[in-house]
C-alpha positions, 0 to 999 in steps of 0.5 A, spaced: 854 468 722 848 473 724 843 474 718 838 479 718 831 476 716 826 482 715 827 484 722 829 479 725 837 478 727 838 470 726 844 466 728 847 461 724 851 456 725 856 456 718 860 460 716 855 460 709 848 460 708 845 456 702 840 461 698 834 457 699 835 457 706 835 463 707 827 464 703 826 458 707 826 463 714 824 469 710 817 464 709 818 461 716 818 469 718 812 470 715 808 465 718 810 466 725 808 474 724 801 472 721 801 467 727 798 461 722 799 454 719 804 454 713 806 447 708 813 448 706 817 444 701 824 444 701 829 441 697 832 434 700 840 435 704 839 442 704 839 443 711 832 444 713 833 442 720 838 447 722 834 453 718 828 451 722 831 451 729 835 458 728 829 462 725 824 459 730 829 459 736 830 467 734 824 469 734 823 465 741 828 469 744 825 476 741 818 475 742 817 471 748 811 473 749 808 471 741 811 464 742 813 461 749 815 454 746 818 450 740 815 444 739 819 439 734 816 433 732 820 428 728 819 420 727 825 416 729 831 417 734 836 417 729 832 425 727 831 427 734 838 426 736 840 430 730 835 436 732 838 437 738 846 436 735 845 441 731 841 445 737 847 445 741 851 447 735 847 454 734 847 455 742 855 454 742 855 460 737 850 464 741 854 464 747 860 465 742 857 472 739 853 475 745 858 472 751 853 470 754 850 464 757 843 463 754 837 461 759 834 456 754 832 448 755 832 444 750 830 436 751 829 430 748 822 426 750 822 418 748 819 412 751 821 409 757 825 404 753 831 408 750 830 413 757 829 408 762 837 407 767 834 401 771 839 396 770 833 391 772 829 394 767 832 396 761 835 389 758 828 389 756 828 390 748 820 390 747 817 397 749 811 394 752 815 389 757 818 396 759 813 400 760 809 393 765 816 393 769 816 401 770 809 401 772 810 395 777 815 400 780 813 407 780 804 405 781 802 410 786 799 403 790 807 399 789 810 406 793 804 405 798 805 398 800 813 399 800 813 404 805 810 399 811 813 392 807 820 394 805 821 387 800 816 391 795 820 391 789 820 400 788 824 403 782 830 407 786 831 413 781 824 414 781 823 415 788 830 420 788 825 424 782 819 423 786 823 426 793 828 430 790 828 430 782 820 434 782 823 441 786 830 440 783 830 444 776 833 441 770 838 447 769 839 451 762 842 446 756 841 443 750 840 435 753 839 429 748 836 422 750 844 420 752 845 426 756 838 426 760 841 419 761 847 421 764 845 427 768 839 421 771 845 417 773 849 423 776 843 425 780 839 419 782 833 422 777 829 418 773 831 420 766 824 419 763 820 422 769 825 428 769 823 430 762 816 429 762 816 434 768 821 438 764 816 439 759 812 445 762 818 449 763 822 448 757 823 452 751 825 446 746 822 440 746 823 435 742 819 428 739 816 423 736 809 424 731 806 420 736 806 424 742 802 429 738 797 426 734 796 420 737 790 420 742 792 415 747 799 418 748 797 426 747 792 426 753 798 424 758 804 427 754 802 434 751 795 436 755 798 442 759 803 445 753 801 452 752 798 454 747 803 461 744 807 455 743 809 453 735 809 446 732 814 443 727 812 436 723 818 435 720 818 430 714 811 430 713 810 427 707 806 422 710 803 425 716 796 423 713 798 417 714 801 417 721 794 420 722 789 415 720 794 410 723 794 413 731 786 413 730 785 406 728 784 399 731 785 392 728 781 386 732 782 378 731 780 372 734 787 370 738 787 378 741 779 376 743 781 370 746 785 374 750 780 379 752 776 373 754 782 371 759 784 378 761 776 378 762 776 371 767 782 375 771 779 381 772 772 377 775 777 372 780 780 379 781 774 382 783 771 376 787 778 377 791 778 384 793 771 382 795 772 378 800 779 382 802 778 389 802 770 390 800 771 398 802 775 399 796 769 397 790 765 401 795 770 407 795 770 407 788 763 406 786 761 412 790 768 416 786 764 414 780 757 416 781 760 422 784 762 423 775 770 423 779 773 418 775 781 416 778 784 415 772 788 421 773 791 418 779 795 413 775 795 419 768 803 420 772 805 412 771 800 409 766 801 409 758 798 404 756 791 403 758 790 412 757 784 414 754 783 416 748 782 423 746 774 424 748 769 430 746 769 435 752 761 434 754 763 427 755 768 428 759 765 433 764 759 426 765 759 421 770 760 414 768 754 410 766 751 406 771 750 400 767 758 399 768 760 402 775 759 397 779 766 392 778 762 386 777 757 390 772 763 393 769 766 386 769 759 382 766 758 388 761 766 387 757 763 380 757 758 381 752 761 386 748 767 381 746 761 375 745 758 381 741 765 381 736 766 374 737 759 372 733 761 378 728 767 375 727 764 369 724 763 370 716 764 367 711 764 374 706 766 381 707 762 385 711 763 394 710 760 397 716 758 404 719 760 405 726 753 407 727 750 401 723 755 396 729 753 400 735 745 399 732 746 392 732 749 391 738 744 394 741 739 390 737 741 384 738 745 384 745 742 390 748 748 393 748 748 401 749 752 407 746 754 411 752 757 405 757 761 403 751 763 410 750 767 410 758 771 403 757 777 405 757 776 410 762 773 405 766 778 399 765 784 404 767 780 406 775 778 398 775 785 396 775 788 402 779 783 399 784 785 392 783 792 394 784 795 390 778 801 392 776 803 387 770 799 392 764 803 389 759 798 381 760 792 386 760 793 389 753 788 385 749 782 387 753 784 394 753 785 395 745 777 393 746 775 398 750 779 402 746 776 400 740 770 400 744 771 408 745 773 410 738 767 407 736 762 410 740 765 417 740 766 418 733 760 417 727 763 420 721 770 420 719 770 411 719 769 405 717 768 397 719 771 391 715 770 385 717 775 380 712 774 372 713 781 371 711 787 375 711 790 376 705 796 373 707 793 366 708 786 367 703 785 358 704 785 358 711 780 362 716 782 368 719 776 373 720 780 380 721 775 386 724 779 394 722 776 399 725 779 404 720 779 411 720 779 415 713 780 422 715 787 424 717 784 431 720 781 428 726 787 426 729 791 433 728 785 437 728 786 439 736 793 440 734 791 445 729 786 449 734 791 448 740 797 451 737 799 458 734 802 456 729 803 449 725 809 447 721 808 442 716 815 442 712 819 435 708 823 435 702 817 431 699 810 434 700 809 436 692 804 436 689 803 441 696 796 443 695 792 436 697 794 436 704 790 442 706 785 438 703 786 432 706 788 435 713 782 440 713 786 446 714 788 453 711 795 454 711 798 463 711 804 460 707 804 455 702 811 454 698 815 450 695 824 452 694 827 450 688 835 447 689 842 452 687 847 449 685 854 451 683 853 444 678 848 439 675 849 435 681 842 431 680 841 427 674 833 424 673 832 420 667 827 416 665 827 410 663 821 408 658 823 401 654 828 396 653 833 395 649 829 392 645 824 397 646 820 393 649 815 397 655 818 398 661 812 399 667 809 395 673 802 397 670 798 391 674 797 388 667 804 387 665 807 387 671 809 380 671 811 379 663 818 376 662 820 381 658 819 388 663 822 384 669 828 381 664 828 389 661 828 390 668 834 386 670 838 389 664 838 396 666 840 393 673 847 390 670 848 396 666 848 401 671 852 397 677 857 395 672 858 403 670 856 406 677 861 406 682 861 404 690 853 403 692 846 403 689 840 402 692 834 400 687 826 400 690 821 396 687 814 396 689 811 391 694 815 386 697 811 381 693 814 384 686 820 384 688 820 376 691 817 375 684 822 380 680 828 377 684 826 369 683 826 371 676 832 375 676 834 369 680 833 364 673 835 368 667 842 369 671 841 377 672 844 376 679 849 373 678 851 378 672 850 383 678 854 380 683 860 381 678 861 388 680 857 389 686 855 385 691 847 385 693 843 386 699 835 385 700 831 389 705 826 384 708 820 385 713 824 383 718 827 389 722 834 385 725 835 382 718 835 389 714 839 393 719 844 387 718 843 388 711 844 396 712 851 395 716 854 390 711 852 394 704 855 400 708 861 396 709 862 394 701 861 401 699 866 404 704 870 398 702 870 399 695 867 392 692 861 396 691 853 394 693 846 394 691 841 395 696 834 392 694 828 395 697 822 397 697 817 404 697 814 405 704 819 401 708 824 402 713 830 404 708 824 408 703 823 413 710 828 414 715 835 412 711 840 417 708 844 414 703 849 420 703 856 422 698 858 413 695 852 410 699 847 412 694 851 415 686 845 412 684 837 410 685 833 406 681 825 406 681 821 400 679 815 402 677 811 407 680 809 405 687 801 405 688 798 402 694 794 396 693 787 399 690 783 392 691 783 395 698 776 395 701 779 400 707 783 404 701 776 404 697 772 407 703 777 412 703 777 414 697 769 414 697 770 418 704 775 423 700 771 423 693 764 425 698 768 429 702 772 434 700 771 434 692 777 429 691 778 423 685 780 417 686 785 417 681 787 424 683 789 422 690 792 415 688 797 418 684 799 423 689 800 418 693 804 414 688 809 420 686 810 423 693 812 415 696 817 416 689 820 423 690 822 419 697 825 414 695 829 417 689 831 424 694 835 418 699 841 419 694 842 427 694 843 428 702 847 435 701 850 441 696 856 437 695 852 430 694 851 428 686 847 423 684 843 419 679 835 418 680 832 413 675 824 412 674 823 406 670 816 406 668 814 408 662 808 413 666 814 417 668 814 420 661 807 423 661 807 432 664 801 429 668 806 424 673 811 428 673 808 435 674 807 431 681 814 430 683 818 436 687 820 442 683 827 442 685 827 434 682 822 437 675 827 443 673 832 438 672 828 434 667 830 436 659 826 433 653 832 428 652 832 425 658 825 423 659 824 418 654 830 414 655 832 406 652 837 402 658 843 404 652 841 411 653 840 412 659 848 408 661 851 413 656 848 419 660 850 416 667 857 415 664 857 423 662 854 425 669 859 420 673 865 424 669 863 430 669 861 429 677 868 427 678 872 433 677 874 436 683 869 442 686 872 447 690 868 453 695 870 458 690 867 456 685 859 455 690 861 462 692 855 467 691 851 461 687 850 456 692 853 459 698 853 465 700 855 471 705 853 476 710 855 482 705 853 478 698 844 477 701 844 484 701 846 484 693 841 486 688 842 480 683 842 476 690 836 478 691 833 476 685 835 470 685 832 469 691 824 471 689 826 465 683 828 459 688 821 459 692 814 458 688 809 462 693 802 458 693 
């Protein structure tokens, strides 16, 4: 169908659109002209993805001018993938309508590991093996050496590229990473090459968060990328998170061991060269004093010792003369590793300033702040220089230089603990040294000034107005969309006590009381016996949930469940939970049934959708605050307090209710989709908990449904359940749910359109 969106003529793939879609684009629109920053919240199943790629691809194409590209950030394969599946639906259809072929490229970009076709490489599982194995392929001084010793093991496909594949545009469609792979064999083309010199040309670019906001990754991936061009993060809701994460650093004793014996090689390297080639050190130190550094020469090959995102001044500087020499440089990496072992040895928590570590560095090892500032720089032109080609060994003393470059390039914004013991194992002696960034806005604040227009978007952001705080921007559009429905097809109850009346919480105080984990267990058995095929149960940390399973486990709860439904554990391990995952699958569609047992911020909580009988209802068990004896949390939340005017409790609780609403939103992944969300905790009943969670969730809340006994709360499921079975048909979504062409222009339509969105 086409729609017309203030102006702008949208093609749209279906032959109907939701209600909310359509505000979705008008807001969308708003942005684009306003050529700013927009958050919006849209309700979980509602086709978010194909609103966004029509509405943007549409203005794309009618002003290419205002924007030049699309660049759509996703975090996991599975949602790449989809985008450009529903990329290639909306093409079809514009082929279709104007009977013409359209001239956009569209691509996915991924590692090397699920991009690379060279069988000798990708048998590889570990992404870094891969990247090491590439880089010993494709390294500029690998092709030299081969061109006069043909027993030099080179990559075929990427001497192709080079040769051919650089001048040979990819041509007009939509390519996901299994049509890249296919269109490299067919060519002879390295798949991972071609898309990253497709960049600059496509009008469609789809990846990972990380590509953006992670400085390491972003100085090779996305450097060149205009700037009239827009950015979409989908499923945000934890982009802080993603933020903090690409900006921090975690050393141990094993990675200093390490570094020392990546040290030891380096030298015997050095000696090597010395004695080989001596012209070589001597051609890069004069490279060097000259302030041109060679790590652009390997910027082509080289992911994993790239440097991260540096201030302009220091770039346009020469390295230091302190560490230009290989030997110096060699001796000065030395004493920075010896100067973090001996920090290393304490037998109590140390919180530090990046200044105060770099004062006593100085003090106490003489160790400046501006040669600290180029080691990752300088590492990466010693080992092009020394020809080493197996980067993956040399991992260890480039997480060093990393940190060493973070530490020395930002003052503000992060913290050092050093923690004796590791939580894990807090009898034996572990020291661990974090190097934490606690302000989210450093990583994406290039972002925000090197784009247009940033697109923040999920299903889950409410409560929406702390992420212009704590990602320090000022969107034009901030909203929220409420769901239409044709029926009640969500049911959120919670659950308060048992049916004894005792208090249902995972309150740190009574947590562990057997009669909460027995209330707990209770409702468990209640809702698998009268819930058909699967459920899926989230609990807080995995340490509550082994302590609530072994409870379960002793008064027999397990068993009872194992009645009507069989049961699946997710656990830290990521082969045992995708089995787990494939089998609860199996049980559901083979009618015996399953509960899935999870927990908030894993795997299953972020990236799976458990759409029609995989998930008729979710439980939530308690409400999942992050564990606030941590010193790394409590520095942040002191940072955001002294900051930007933000109370602990405030962003505790915020972060609690967005983990939740992400958790209880896996069960309603569309408009015929129904399900049943339980909170079961007693804090869920309080206006100021609840007011936290999304507008489409909140406005089905009724005051008999938010103070529940397990009894009560089972009549009601059983009610929904019988009501949900009964047939629906397209008709009776017509002009509720669904709409046509003819039926947006009318003016009750349009009412209910300015009542679905919530303008902030």
């Amino acid at each position: 169908m086409k729609v017309n969106v203030d102006g702008l003529l949208v093609f749209f793939p279906y032959d109907y659109i939701y209600p909310e879609q359509f505000s979705y684009m008008q807001e969308l629109k708003r942005t684009l002209d306003a050529k700013g920053h927009c958050l919006l919240e849209m309700p979980s199943g509602t086709g978010k993805t194909v609103s966004l790629l029509s509405l943007v691809l549409a203005y794309h194409r009618t002003h290419p001018a205002v924007i030049s590209k699309v660049i759509y950030c996703s975090r996991t394969v599975p949602e790449i993938e989809k985008v450009l599946s529903e990329t290639k639906r909306y093409m079809n259809l514009y082929t279709k309508e104007t009977n013409e072929e359209s001239n956009i490229v569209a691509l996915a970009l991924s590692s090397r590991k699920n991009l690379c076709i060279n069988p000798e490489v990708n048998h590889f599982r570990e992404g870094e093996v891969v990247n090491s194995r590439c880089f010993s392929l494709t390294a500029p001084f690998v092709r030299e050496k081969a061109q006069n010793d043909p027993s030099v093991p080179i990559c075929s496909f990427y001497e192709q590229f080079q040769t051919v594949g650089k001048e040979y545009p990819l041509p007009s469609g939509v390519y996901d990473l299994d049509d890249l792979k296919d269109f490299g064999r067919r060519k002879g083309f390295c798949p991972y090459f071609l898309a990253r010199n497709t960049l600059s040309r496509a009008n469609l670019i789809v990846y990972s968060y990380h590509y953006l906001l992670d400085p390491k990754i972003a100085d090779i991936i996305s450097k060149d990328l205009s700037k009239n061009a827009v950015v979409i993060f989908d499923e945000a809701h934890n982009i802080d998170s993603v933020c903090i994460e690409s900006m921090s650093c975690v050393i141990n004793a094993k990675l200093l061991d390490r570094s020392v014996a990546n040290i030891s090689a380096l030298k015997s390297e050095v000696d090597r060269i010395k004695s080989v080639d001596q012209q070589k050190l001597k051609n890069e130190y004069q490279a060097l004093v000259e302030g041109l550094r060679l790590a652009n020469l390997a910027r082509e090959t080289d992911i994993v010792l790239s440097n991260p995102v540096l201030p302009d001044d220091v770039l346009e500087e020469a390295v230091p003369g302190t560490i230009r020499s290989a030997e110096h440089f060699v001796k000065f990496l030395k004493r920075f590793v010896e100067y973090i072992k001996s920090r290393l040895r304490v037998n109590h928590v140390v919180v530090e300033t990046p200044s105060g570590f770099l004062k006593d560095c100085y003090d106490t090892v003489c160790i400046d702040r501006k040669p600290l500032k180029f080691c990752a720089t300088r590492l990466k032109s010693m080992m092009s220089t020394l020809e080493l080609t197996n980067i993956q060994d040399f991992s260890p003393i480039s997480s060093i230089c990393r940190f060493a470059t973070l530490l020395s390039t930002y003052c503000n914004g992060f913290v050092i603990v050093i923690e004796p013991f590791d939580d894990r194992t807090p009898t034996i002696s572990n020291p661990i040294l974090f190097f934490s960034c606690m302000d989210a806005s450093l990583a994406i604040k290039p972002v925000f000034n090197a784009f247009q227009s940033v697109i923040i978007t999920s299903g889950t952001l409410s409560p929406i107005e702390m992420y212009p705080k704590i990602l320090n921007f000022r969107p034009c559009v901030m909203a929220s969309l409420t769901m239409s429905l044709a029926r009640e097809s969500i049911a959120p109850l919670i659950v308060s006590k048992g049916n004894d009346q005792g208090v249902m919480s995972s309150r740190y105080e009574s947590r562990e009381d057997a009669s909460v984990i027995r209330n707990y267990g209770c409702l468990l058995v209640d809702m698998a016996a009268v819930v058909p095929d699967g459920m899926v149960c989230f609990f807080t940390s995995y340490s509550y949930m082994e302590t609530v399973i072994s409870n379960w486990y002793n008064q027999g709860v397990l068993d009872n469940v194992q009645k009507h439904k069989l049961i699946f554990i997710e656990t830290t391990d990521a082969v045992e939970t995708s089995m787990a995952l494939t089998n609860y699958h199996k049980a559901c569609a083979n009618g015996r049934g399953a509960v899935l047992l999870c927990v908030a911020r894993g795997k299953v909580s972020e990236g799976i959708d458990f759409t029609d009988h995989l998930g008729r209802c979710v439980i939530m068990f308690g409400i999942p605050y992050v564990y606030t004896q941590s010193r790394i949390l409590k520095a942040r939340l002191e940072f955001l307090r002294e900051n930007f005017n933000i109370k602990e409790n405030e962003f505790l609780t915020f972060d609690a209710m967005r983990h939740a609403a992400q958790c209880v939103g896996r069960a309603l992944r569309g408009k015929t989709d129904y399900g049943i969300m339980i909170f079961a905790d007693k804090r869920f009943t309080r206006a100021d908990k609840r007011c936290k969670l999304p507008k489409w969730i909140q406005e089905h809340f009724k005051d008999s449904t938010i103070n529940l006994s397990i009894d009560e709360a089972v009549h009601l499921s059983k009610k929904f359940l019988r009501e949900m079975a009964q047939p629906v048909s397209k008709e009776s979504q017509l002009g509720l749910s669904l709409l046509t062409v003819e039926q947006l222009q009318e003016e009750d339509t349009k009412k209910r359109l300015a009542r679905i969105i919530h303008v902030i």
